[in-house]
C-alpha positions as CSV (number, residue, x, y, z in Angstrom):
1,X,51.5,104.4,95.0
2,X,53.5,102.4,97.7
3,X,56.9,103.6,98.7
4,X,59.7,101.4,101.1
5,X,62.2,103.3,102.9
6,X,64.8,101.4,104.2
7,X,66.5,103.5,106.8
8,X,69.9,102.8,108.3
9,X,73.2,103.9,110.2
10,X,75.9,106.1,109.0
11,X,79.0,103.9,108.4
12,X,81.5,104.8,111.6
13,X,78.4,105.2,113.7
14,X,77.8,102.8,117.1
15,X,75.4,100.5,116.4
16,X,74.6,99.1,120.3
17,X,71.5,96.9,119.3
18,X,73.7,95.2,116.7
19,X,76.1,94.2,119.1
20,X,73.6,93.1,121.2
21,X,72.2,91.3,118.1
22,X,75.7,89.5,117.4
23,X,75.8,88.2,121.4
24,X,72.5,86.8,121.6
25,X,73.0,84.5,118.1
26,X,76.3,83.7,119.7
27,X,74.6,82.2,122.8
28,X,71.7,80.6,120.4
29,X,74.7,78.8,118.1
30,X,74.7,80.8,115.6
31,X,78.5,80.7,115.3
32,X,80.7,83.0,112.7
33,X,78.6,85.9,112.7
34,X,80.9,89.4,112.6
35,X,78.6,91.9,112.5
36,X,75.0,92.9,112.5
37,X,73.5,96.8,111.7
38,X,70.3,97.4,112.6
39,X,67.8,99.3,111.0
40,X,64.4,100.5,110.6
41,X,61.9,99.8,107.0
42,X,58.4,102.3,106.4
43,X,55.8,101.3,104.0
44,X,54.2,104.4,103.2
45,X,51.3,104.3,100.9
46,X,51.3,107.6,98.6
47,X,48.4,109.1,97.0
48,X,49.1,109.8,94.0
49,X,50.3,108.2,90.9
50,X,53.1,110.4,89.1
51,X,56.1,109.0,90.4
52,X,58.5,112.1,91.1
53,X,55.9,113.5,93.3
54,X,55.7,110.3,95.2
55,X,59.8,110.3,95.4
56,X,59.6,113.9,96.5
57,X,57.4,113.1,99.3
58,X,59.0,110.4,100.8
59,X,62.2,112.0,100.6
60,X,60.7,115.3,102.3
61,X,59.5,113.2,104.8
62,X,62.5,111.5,105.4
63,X,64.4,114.5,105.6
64,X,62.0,116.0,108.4
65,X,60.7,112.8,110.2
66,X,61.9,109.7,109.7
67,X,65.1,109.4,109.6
68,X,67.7,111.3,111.5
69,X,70.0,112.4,108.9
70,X,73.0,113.4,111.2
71,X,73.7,109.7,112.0
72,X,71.2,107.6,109.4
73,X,71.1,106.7,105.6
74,X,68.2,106.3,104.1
75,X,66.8,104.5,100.7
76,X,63.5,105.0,98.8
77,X,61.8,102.3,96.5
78,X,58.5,103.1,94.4
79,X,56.5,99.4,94.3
């Protein structure tokens, strides 16, 4: 089973790279653009096929490695 976690920043938290994001399409024309969040996406490929399992993991593993819960969000799709 395939899993995508989509992980990104808190609301309220800095988000330097986006800023840096905005400034560069600004100098490539890319008029009108407020804002841009960055954030990171896993595909993580499960073995198993019962479906709360899978969730579980992922989440575990979100919870303890990728994502840093203090300042991110994270989302987990089953595909």
């Amino acid at each position: 089973m395939k899993a995508r976690v989509t992980v990104t920043l808190k609301n309220g938290v800095l988000d330097p790279q986006g800023k840096a994001i905005v400034g560069a399409l600004g100098s490539l024309g890319f008029d009108g653009v407020a804002s841009v969040r960055q954030g990171k996406i896993f595909d993580v490929e499960i073995d198993t096929k019962d479906r709360a399992v899978a969730e579980a993991n992922v989440k575990a593993m979100c919870e303890k490695l990728l994502a840093n819960t203090v300042i991110e969000d994270y989302a987990v799709e089953l595909v």
